[in-house]
C-alpha positions in Angstrom: 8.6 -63.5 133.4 9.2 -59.9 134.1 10.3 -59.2 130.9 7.5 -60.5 128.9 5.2 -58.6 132.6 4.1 -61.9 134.0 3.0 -61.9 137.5 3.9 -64.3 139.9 1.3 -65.0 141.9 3.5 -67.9 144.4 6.9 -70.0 143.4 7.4 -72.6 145.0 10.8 -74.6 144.3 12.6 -78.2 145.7 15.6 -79.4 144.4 14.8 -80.4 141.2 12.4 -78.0 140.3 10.2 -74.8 140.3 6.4 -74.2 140.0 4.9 -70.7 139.5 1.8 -70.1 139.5 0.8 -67.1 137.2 -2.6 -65.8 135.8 -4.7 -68.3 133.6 -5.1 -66.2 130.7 -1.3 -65.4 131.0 -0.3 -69.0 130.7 1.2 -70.5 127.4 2.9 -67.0 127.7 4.7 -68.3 130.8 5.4 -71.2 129.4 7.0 -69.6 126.1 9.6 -67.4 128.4 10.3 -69.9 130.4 11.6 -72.0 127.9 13.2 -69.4 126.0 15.0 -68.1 129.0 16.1 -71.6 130.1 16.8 -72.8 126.3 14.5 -75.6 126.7 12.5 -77.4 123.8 9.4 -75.9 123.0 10.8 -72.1 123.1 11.0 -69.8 120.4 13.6 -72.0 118.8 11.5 -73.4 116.1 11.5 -76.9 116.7 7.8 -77.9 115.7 7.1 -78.3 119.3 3.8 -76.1 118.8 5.0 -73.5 121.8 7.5 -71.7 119.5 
């Protein structure tokens, strides 16, 4: 997130996961770098996911 300058506003994490919360309007964004930076589906990969 801080390379694409997302803010944080709270994490929260368990075990098996971790929510952020970041600003509405900063979203899909979010989404995008998170997948990218975890190599997930749906990241700028190009897999017809519609996020990429």
């Amino acid at each position: 997130m801080t390379k694409e300058k997302i803010n944080i506003e709270m994490i929260a994490t368990s075990e098996i996961k971790i929510s952020c919360v970041v600003p509405q309007d900063r979203g899909i964004d979010a989404l995008r770098a998170a997948h990218t930076a975890f190599a997930l589906a749906g990241g700028k990969n190009g897999n017809g996911s519609g996020l990429g």
